[in-house]
MIDOSE-1310 file (N, C-alpha, C; in nm, 2 decimals, decimal comma, always signed):
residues 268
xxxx	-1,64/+0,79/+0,95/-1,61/+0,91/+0,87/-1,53/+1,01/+0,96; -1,42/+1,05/+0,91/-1,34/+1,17/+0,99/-1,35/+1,28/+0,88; -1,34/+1,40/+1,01/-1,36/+1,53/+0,92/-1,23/+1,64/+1,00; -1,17/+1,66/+0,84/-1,10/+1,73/+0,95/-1,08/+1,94/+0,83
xxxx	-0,96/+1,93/+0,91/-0,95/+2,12/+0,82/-0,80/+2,12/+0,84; -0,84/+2,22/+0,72/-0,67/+2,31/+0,74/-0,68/+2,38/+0,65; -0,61/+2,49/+0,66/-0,63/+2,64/+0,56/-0,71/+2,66/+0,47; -0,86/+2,68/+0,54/-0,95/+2,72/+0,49/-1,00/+2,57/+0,39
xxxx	-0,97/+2,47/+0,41/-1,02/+2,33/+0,34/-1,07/+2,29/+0,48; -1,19/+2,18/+0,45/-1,24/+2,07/+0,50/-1,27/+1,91/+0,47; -1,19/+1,85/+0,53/-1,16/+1,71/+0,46/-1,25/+1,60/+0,51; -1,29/+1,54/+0,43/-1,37/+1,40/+0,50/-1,31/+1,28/+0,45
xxxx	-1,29/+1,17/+0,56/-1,21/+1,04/+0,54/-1,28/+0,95/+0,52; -1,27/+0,81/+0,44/-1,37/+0,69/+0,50/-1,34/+0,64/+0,61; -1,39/+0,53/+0,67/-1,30/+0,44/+0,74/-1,18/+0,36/+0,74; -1,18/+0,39/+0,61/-1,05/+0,32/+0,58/-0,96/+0,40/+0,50
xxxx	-0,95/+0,49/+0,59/-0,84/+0,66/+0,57/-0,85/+0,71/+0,41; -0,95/+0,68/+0,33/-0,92/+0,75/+0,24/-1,00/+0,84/+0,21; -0,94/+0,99/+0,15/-1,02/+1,11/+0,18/-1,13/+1,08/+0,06; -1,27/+1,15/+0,09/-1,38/+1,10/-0,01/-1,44/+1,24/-0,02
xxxx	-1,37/+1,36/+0,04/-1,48/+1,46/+0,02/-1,34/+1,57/+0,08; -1,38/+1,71/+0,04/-1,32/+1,83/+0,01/-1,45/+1,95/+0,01; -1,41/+2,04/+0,11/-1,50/+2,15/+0,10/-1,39/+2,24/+0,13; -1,40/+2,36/+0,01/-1,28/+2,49/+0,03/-1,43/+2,60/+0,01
xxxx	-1,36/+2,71/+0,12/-1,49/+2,81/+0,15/-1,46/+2,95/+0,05; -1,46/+2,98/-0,02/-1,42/+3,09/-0,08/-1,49/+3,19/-0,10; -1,48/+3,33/+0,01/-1,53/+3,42/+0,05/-1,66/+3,40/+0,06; -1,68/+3,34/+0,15/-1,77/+3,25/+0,28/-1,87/+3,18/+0,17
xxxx	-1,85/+3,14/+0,05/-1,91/+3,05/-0,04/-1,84/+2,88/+0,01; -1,89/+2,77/+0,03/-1,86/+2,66/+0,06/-1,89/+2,60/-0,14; -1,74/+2,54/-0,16/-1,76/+2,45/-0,29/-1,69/+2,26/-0,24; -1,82/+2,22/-0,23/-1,80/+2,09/-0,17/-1,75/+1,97/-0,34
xxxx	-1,61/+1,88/-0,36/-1,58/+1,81/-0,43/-1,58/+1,64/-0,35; -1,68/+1,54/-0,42/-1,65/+1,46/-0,37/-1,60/+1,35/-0,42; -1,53/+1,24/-0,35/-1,42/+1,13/-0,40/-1,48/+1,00/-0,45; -1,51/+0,94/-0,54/-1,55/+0,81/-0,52/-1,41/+0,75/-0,54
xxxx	-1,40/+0,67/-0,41/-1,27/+0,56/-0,40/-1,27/+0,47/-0,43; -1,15/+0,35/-0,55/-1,22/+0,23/-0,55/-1,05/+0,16/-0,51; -1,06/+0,10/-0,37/-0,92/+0,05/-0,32/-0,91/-0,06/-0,40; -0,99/-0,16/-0,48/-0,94/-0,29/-0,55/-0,94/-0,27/-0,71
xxxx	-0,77/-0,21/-0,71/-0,78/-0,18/-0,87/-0,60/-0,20/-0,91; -0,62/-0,23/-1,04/-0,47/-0,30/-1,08/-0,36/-0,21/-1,04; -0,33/-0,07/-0,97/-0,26/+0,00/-0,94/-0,16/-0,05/-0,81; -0,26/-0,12/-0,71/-0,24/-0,15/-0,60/-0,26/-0,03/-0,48
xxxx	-0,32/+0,09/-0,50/-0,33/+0,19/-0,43/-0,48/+0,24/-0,42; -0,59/+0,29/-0,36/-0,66/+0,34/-0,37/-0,66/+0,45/-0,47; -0,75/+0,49/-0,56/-0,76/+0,56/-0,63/-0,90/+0,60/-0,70; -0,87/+0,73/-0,70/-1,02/+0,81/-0,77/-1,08/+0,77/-0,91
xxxx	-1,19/+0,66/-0,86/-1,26/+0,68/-1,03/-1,34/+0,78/-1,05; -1,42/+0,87/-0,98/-1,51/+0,96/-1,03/-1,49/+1,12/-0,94; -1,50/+1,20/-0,93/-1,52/+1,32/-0,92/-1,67/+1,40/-0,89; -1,72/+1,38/-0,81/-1,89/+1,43/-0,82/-1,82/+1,60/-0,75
xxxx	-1,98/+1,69/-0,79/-1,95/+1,83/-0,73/-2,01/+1,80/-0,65; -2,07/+1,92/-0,58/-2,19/+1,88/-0,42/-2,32/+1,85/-0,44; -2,40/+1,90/-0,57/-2,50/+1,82/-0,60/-2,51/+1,67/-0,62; -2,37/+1,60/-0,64/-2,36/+1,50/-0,72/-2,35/+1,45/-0,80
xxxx	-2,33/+1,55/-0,91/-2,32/+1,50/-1,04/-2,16/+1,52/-1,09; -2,17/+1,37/-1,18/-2,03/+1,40/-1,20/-2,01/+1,48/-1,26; -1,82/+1,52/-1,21/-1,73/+1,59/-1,28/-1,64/+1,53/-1,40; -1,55/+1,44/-1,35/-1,46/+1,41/-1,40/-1,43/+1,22/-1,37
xxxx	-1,41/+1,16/-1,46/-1,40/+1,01/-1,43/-1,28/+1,01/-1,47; -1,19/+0,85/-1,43/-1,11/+0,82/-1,43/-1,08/+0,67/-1,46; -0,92/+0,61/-1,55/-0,99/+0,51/-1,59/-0,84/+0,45/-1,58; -0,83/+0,33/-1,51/-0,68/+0,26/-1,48/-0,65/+0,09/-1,54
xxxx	-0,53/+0,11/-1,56/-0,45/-0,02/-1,58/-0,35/-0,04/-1,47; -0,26/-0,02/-1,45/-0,13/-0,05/-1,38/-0,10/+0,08/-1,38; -0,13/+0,16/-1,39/-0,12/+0,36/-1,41/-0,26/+0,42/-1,49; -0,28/+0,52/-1,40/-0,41/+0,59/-1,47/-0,44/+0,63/-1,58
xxxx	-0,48/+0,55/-1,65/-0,46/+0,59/-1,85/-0,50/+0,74/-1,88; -0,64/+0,74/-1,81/-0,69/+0,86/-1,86/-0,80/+0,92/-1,78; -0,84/+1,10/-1,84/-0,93/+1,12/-1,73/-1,03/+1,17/-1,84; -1,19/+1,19/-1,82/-1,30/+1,21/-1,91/-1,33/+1,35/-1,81
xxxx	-1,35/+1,46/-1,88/-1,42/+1,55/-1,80/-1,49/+1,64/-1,88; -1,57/+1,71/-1,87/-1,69/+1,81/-1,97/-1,56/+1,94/-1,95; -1,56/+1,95/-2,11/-1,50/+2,08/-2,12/-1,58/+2,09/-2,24; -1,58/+2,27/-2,28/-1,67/+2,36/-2,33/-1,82/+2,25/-2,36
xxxx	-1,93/+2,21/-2,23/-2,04/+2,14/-2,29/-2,00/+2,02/-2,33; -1,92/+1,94/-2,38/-1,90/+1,78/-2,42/-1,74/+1,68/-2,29; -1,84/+1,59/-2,28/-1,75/+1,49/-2,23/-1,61/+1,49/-2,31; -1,47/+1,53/-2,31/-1,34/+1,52/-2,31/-1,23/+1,47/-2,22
xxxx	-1,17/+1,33/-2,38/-1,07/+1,28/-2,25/-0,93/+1,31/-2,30; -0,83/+1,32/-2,21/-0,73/+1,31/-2,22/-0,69/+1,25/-2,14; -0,54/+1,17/-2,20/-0,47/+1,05/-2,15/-0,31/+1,10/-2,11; -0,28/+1,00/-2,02/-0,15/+1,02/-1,92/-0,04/+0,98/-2,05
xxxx	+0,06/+1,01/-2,01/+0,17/+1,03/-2,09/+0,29/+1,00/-1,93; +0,35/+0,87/-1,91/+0,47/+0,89/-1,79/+0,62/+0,92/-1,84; +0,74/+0,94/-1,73/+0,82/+0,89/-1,72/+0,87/+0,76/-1,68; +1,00/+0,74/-1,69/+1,01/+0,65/-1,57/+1,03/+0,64/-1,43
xxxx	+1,02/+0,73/-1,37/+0,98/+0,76/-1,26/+0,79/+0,77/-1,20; +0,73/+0,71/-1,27/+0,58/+0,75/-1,28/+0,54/+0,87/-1,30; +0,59/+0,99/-1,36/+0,54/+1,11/-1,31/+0,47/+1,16/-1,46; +0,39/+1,24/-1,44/+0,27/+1,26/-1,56/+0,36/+1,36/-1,60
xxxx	+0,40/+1,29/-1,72/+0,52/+1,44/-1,82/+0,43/+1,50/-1,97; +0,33/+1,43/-1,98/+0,24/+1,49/-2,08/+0,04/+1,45/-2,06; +0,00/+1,55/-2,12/-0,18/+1,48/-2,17/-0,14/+1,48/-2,33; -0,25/+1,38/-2,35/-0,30/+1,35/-2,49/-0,42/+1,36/-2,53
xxxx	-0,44/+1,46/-2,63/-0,59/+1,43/-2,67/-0,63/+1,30/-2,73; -0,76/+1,27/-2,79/-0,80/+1,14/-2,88/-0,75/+1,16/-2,99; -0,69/+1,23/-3,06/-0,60/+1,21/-3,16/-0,49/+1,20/-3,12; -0,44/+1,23/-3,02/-0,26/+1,17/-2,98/-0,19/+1,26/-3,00
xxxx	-0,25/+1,41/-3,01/-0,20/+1,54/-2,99/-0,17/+1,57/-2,87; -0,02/+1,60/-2,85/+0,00/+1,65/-2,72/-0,07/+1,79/-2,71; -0,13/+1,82/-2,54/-0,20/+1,95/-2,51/-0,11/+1,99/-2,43; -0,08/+1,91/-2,29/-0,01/+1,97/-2,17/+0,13/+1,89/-2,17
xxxx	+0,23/+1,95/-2,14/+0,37/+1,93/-2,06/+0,39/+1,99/-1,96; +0,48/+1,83/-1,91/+0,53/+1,92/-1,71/+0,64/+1,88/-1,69; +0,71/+1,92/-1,62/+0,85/+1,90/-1,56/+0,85/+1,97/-1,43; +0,95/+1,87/-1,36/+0,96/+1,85/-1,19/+1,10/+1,84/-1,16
xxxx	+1,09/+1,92/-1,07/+1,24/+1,85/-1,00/+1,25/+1,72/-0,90; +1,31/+1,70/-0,84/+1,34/+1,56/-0,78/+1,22/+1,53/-0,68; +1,18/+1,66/-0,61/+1,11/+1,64/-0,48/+0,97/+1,68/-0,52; +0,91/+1,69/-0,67/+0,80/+1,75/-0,71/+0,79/+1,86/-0,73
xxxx	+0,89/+1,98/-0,72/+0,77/+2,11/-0,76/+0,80/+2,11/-0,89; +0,71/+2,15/-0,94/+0,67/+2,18/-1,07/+0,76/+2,33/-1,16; +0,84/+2,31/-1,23/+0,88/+2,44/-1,28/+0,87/+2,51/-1,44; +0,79/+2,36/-1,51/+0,78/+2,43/-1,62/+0,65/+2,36/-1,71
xxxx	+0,55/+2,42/-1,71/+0,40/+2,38/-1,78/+0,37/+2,47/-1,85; +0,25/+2,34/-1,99/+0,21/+2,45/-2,07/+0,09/+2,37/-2,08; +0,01/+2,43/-2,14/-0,12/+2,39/-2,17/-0,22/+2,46/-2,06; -0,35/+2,39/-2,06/-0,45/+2,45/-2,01/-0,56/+2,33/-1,95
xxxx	-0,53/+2,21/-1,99/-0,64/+2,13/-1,94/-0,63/+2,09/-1,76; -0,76/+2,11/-1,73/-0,74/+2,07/-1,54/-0,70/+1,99/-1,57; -0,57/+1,99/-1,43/-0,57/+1,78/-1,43/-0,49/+1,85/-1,30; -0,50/+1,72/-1,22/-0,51/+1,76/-1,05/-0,39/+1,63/-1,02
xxxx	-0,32/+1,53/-1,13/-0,22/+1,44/-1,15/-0,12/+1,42/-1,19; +0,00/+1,48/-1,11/+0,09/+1,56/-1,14/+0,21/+1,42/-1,11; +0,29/+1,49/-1,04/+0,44/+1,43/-0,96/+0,42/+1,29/-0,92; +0,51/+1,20/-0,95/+0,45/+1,06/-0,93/+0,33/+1,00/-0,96
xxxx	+0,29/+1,05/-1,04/+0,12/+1,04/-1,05/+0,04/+1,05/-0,97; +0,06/+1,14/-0,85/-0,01/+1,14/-0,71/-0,10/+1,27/-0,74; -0,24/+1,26/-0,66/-0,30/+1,37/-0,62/-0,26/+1,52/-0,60; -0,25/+1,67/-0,67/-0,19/+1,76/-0,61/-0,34/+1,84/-0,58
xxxx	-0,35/+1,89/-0,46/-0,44/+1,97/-0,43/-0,41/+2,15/-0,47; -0,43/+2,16/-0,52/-0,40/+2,34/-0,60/-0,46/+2,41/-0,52; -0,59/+2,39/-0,44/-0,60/+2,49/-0,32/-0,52/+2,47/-0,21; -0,44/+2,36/-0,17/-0,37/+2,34/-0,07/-0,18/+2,40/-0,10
xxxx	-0,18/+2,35/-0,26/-0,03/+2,32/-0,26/+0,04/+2,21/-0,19; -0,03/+2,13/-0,18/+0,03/+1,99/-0,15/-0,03/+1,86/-0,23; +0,04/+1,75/-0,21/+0,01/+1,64/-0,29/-0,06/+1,53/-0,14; -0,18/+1,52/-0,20/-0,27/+1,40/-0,12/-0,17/+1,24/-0,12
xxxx	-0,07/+1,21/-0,04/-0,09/+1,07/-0,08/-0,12/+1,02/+0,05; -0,27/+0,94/+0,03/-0,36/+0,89/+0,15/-0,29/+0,90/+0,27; -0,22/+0,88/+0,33/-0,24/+0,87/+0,47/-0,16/+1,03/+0,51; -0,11/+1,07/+0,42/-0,05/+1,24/+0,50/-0,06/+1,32/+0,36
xxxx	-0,06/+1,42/+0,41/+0,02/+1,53/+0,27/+0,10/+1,57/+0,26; +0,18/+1,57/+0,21/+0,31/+1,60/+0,11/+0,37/+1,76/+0,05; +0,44/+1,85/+0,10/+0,46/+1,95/+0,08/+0,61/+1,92/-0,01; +0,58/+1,96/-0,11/+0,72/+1,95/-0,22/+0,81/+2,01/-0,21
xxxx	+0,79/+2,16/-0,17/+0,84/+2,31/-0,16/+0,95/+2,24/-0,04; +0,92/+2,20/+0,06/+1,02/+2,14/+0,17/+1,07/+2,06/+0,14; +0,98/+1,91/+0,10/+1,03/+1,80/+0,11/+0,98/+1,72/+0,23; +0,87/+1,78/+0,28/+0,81/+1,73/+0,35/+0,69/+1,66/+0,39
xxxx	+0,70/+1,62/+0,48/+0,49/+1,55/+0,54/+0,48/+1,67/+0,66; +0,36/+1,69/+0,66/+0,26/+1,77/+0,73/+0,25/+1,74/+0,84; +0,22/+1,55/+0,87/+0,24/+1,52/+0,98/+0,31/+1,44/+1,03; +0,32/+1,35/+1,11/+0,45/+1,23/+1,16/+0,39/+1,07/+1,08
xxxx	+0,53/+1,02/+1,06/+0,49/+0,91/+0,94/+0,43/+0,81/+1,05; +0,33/+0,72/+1,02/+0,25/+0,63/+1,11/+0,35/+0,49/+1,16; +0,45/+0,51/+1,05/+0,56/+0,38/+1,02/+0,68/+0,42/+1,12; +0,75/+0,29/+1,22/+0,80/+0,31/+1,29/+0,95/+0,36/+1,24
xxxx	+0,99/+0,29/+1,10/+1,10/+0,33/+1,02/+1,18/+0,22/+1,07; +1,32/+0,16/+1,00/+1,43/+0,08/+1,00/+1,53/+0,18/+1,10; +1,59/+0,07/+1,18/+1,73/+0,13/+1,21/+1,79/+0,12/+1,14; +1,83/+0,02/+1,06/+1,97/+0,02/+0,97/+1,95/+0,10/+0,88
xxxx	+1,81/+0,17/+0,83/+1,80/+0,30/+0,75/+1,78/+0,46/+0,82; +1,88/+0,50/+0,88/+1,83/+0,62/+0,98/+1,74/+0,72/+0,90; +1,74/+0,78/+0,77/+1,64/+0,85/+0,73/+1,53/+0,78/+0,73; +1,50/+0,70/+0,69/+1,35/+0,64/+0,76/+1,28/+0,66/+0,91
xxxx	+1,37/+0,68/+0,99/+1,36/+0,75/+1,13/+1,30/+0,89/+1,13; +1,34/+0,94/+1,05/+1,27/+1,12/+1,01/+1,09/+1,11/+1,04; +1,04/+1,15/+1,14/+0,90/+1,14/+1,11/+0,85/+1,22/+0,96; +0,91/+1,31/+0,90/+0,82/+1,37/+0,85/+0,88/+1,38/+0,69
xxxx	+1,05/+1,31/+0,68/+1,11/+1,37/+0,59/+1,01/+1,26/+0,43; +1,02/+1,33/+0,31/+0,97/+1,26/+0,21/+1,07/+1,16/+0,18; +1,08/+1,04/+0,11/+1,08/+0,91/+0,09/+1,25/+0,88/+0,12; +1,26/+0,85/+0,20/+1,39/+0,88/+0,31/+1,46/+1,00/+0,26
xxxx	+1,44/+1,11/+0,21/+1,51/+1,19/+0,17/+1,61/+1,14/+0,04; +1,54/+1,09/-0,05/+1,58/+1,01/-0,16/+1,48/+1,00/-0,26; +1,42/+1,12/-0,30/+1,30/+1,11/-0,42/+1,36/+1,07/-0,53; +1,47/+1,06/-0,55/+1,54/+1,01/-0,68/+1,52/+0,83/-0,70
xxxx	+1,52/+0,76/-0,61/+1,51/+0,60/-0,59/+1,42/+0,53/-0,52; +1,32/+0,68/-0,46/+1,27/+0,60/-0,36/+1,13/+0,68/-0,38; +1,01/+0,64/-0,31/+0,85/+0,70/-0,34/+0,78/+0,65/-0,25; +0,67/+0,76/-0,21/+0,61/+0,71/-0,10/+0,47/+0,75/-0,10
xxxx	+0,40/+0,65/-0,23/+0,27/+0,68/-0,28/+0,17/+0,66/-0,14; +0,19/+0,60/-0,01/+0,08/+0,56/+0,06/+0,10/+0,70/+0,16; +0,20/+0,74/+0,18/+0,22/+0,84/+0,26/+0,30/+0,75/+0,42; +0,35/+0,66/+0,41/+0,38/+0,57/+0,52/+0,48/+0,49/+0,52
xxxx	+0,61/+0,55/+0,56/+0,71/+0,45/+0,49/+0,76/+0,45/+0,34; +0,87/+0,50/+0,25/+0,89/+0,53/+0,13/+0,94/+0,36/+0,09; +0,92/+0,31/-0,03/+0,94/+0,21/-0,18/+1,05/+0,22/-0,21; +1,14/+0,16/-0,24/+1,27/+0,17/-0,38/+1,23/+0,11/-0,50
xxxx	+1,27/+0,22/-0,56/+1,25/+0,19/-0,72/+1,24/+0,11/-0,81; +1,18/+0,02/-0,89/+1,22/-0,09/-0,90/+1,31/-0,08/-0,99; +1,46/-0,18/-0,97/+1,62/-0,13/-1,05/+1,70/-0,09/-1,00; +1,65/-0,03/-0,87/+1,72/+0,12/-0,78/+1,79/+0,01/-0,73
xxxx	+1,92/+0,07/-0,69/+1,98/-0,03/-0,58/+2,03/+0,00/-0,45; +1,98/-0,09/-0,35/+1,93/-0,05/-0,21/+2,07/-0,06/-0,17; +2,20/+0,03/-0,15/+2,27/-0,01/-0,07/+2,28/-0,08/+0,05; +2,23/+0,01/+0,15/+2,19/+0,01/+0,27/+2,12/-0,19/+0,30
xxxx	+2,06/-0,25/+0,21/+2,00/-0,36/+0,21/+2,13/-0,45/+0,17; +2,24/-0,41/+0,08/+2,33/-0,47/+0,09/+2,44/-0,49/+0,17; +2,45/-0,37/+0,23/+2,52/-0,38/+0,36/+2,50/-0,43/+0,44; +2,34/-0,45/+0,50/+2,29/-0,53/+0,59/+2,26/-0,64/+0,57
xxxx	+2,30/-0,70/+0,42/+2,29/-0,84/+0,44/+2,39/-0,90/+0,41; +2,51/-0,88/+0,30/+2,61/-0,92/+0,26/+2,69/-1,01/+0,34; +2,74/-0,97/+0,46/+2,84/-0,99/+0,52/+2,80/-1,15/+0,60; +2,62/-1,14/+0,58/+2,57/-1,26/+0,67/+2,56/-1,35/+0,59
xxxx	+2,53/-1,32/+0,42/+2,53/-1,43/+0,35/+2,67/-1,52/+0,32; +2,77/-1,38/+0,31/+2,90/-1,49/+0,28/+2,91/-1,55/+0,41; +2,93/-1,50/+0,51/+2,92/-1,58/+0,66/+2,82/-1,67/+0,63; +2,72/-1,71/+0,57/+2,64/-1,81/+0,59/+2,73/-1,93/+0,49
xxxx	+2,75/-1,91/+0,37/+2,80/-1,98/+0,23/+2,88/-2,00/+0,30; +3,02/-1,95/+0,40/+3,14/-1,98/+0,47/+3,09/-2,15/+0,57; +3,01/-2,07/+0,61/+2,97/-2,18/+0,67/+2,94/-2,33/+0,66; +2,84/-2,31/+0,55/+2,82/-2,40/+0,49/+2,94/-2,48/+0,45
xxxx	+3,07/-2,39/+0,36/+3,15/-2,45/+0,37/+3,22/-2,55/+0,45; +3,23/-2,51/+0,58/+3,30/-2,53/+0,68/+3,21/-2,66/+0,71; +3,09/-2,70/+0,73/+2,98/-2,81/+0,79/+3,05/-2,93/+0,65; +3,08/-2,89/+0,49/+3,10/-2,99/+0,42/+3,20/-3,02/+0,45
xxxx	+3,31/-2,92/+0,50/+3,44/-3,00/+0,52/+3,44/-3,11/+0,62; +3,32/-3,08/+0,74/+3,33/-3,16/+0,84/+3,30/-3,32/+0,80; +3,20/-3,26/+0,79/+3,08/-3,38/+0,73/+3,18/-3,49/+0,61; +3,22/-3,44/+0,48/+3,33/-3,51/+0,44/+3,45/-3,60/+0,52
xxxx	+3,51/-3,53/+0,61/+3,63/-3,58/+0,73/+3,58/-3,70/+0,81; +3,47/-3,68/+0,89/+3,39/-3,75/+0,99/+3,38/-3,91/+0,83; +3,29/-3,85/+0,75/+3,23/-3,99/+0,66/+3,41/-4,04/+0,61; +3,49/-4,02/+0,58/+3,62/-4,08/+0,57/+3,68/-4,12/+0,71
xxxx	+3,64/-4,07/+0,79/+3,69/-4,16/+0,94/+3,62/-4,27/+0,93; +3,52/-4,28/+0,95/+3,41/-4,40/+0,94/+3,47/-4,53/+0,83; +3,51/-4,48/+0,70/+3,53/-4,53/+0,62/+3,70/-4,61/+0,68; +3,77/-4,49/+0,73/+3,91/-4,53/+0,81/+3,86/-4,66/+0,90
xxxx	+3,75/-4,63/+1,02/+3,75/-4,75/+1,08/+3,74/-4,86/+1,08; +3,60/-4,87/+0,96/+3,59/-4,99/+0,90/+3,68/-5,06/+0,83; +3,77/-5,01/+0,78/+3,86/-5,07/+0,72/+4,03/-5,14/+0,82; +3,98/-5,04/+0,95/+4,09/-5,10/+1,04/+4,18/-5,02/+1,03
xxxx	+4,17/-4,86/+0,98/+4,31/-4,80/+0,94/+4,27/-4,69/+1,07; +4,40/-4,65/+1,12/+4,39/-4,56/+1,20/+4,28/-4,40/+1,19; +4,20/-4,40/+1,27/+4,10/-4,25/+1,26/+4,13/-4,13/+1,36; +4,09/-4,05/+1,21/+4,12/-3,90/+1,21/+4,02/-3,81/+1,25
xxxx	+3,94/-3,84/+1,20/+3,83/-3,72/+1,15/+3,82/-3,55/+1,24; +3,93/-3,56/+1,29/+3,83/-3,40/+1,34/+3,87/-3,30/+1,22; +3,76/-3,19/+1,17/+3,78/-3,17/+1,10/+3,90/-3,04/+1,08; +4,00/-3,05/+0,93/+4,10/-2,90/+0,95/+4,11/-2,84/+0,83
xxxx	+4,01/-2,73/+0,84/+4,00/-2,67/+0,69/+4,13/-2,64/+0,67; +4,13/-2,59/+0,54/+4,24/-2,48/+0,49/+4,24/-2,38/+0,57; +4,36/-2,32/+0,56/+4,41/-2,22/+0,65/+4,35/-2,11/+0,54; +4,37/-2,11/+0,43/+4,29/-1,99/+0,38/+4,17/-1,96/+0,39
xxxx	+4,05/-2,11/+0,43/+3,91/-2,11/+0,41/+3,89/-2,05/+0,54; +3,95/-2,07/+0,68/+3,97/-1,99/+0,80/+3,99/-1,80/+0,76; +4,08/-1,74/+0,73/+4,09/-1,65/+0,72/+3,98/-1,59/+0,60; +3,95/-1,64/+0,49/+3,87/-1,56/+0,39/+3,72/-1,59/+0,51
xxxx	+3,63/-1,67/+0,56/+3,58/-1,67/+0,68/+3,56/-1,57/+0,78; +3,68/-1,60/+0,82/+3,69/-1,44/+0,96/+3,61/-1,34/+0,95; +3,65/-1,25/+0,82/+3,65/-1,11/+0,79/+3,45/-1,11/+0,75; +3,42/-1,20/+0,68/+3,24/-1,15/+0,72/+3,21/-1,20/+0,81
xxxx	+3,24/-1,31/+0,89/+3,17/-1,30/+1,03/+3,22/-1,19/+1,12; +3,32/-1,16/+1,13/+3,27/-1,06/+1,16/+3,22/-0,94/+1,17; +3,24/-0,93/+1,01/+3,14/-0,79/+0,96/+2,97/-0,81/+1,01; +2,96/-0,96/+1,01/+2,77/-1,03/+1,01/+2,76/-0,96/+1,15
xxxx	+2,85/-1,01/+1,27/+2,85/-1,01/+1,40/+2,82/-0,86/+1,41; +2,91/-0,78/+1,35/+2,91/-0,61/+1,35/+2,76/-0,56/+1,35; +2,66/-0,60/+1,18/+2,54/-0,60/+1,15/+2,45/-0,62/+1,24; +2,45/-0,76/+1,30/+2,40/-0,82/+1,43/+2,37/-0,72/+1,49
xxxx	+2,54/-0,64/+1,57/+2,51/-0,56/+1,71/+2,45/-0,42/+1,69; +2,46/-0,41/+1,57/+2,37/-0,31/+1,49/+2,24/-0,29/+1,55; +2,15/-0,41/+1,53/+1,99/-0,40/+1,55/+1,99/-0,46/+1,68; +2,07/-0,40/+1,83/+2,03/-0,44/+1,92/+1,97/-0,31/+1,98
């Protein structure tokens, strides 16, 4: 268990970095919120099923598919749930009551802050569908927090980052500085979108694939010439075989190997 602070919060971790506990002191009153974490769930991320206060008793449950359907919490005296509503960017753009009445709308700009809400129901499941801490102003995703207002992390990313992606090199910047295609629910290293398209991945590979397909080329031409020499000798007819592509398959060739070679001297 790690315990740590910052502005007037007190954080407690498991061992396996996920925060399970929150104490904010408010005018020297301690209100302690604790996390039950369950890391093996169809999300693929650690996430909150339950909500206890400091006594222990629950607050608020939670309930997941592939995205967090919904949350159950006691409003005025009775257990009340309301359910997520996404974009396609994951981000919670409405609640629904059990009749399928919209209660809350939200809207975000690219990097998360919030600029336009209505309703009234707590819900702590904002931007990306990530944790926002409202005493902090920042969004929990497990391994750092997330400051929207900047665009940044709090502290240095644990991930060493890509050369051939230089914003990935940023210790601190949010999801290479690309919240539009890219997410970085663990806090370690940002995701592309799924659909997004990764330039950067295409650049660094393109040039090695047609260099590779060239190649290949170039091995059938051999391999063809050599098995017709063979075929020349046996027959008693004068042999050739070395092999001589087209003068075009040479030149369309050149230009990605050397691009590949370029990529190469890239990641030395």
């Amino acid at each position: 268990m790690t315990k740590l602070a910052y502005d007037g919060e007190s954080h407690r971790t498991s061992g396996d970095g996920n925060r399970v506990a929150k104490t904010v002191i408010t005018n020297g009153v301690p209100t302690t919120t604790y996390y039950l974490v369950d890391d093996l769930n169809p999300t693929g991320y650690p996430q909150v099923v339950e909500e206890l206060s400091g006594a222990g008793v629950v607050a608020r449950q939670y309930t997941y598919g592939l995205q967090r359907i919904d949350e159950n919490q006691i409003q005025n005296g009775a257990w009340t749930p309301s359910f997520y509503g996404y974009d396609g960017g994951g981000n919670v753009r409405n609640l629904t009551g059990s009749a399928g009445t919209v209660t809350d709308t939200y809207e975000y700009d690219a990097f998360g802050n919030s600029f336009t809400v209505t309703g009234s129901t707590p819900n702590n499941y904002l931007y990306r569908g990530e944790q926002f801490d409202s005493d902090l102003g920042l969004y929990y995703l497990r391994a750092r927090y997330y400051n929207p207002n900047t665009g940044r992390f709090l502290s240095r990313d644990p991930e060493e980052g890509q050369a051939k992606i230089p914003a990935s090199l940023h210790k601190y910047l949010y999801a290479s500085g690309d919240p539009v295609n890219r997410f970085d629910p663990r806090g370690r290293d940002s995701i592309l979108e799924t659909g997004a398209i990764d330039y950067d991945f295409i650049l660094e590979t393109l040039p090695g694939v047609i260099a590779y397909g060239c190649a290949v080329e170039e091995i059938w031409a051999f391999d063809t010439e050599v098995a017709n020499g063979i075929d020349d000798w046996i027959a008693g007819k004068p042999v050739n075989y070395w092999p001589t592509p087209p003068l075009w398959l040479d030149k369309a060739c050149a230009i990605p190997g050397v691009l590949a070679a370029l990529a190469l001297l890239g990641t030395l």
